[in-house]
C-alpha positions in Angstrom: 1.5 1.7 -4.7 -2.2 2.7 -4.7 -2.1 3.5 -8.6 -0.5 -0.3 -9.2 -3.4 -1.3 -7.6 -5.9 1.0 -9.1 -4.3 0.2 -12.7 -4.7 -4.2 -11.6 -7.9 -3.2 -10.7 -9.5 -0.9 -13.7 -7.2 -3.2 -16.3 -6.2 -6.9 -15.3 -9.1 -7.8 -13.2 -9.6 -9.0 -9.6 -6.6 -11.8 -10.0 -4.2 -9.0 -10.6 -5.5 -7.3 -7.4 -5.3 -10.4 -5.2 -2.0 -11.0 -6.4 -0.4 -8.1 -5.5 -1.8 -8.0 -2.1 -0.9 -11.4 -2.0 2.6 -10.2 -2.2 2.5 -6.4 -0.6 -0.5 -6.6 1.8 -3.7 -5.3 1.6 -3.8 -1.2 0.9 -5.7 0.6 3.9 -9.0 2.6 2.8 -11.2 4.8 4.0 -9.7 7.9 6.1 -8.4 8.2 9.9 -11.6 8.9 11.7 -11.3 6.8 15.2 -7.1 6.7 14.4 -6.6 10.3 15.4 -6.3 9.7 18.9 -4.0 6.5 18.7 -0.4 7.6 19.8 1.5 5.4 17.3 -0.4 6.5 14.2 0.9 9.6 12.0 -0.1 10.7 9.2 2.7 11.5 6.7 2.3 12.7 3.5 2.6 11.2 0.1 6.1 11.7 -0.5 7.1 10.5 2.7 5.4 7.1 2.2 7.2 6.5 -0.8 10.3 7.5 0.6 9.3 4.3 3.2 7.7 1.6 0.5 10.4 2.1 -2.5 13.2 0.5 -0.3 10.9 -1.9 1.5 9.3 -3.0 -1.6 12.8 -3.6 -3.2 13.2 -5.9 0.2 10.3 -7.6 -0.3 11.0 -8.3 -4.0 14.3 -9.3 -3.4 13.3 -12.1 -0.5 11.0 -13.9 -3.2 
């Protein structure tokens, strides 16, 4: 996710940016300072996120 961004970003330009978030959402930055004491929040690793966003994605690229 971040390195489709990062790739619309350094080689398609801004548009290609604002579509995918258009379509995915807009990626959180910065780091968990002032989340840490939130009970929902957790953070999971790399792997574990993908594990989550390749079947949602396929969801959300089905439903358009």
């Amino acid at each position: 996710m971040l390195n489709e961004v990062l790739h619309a970003r350094d080689h398609e330009g801004i548009k290609a940016v604002q579509d995918y978030e258009s379509r995915y959402g807009v990626i959180a930055e910065g780091d968990l300072d002032g989340w840490r004491d939130v009970d929902q929040v957790v953070e999971i690793s790399a792997t574990e996120f993908e594990q989550a966003w390749t079947p949602a994605r396929r969801a959300l690229d089905q439903s358009r």
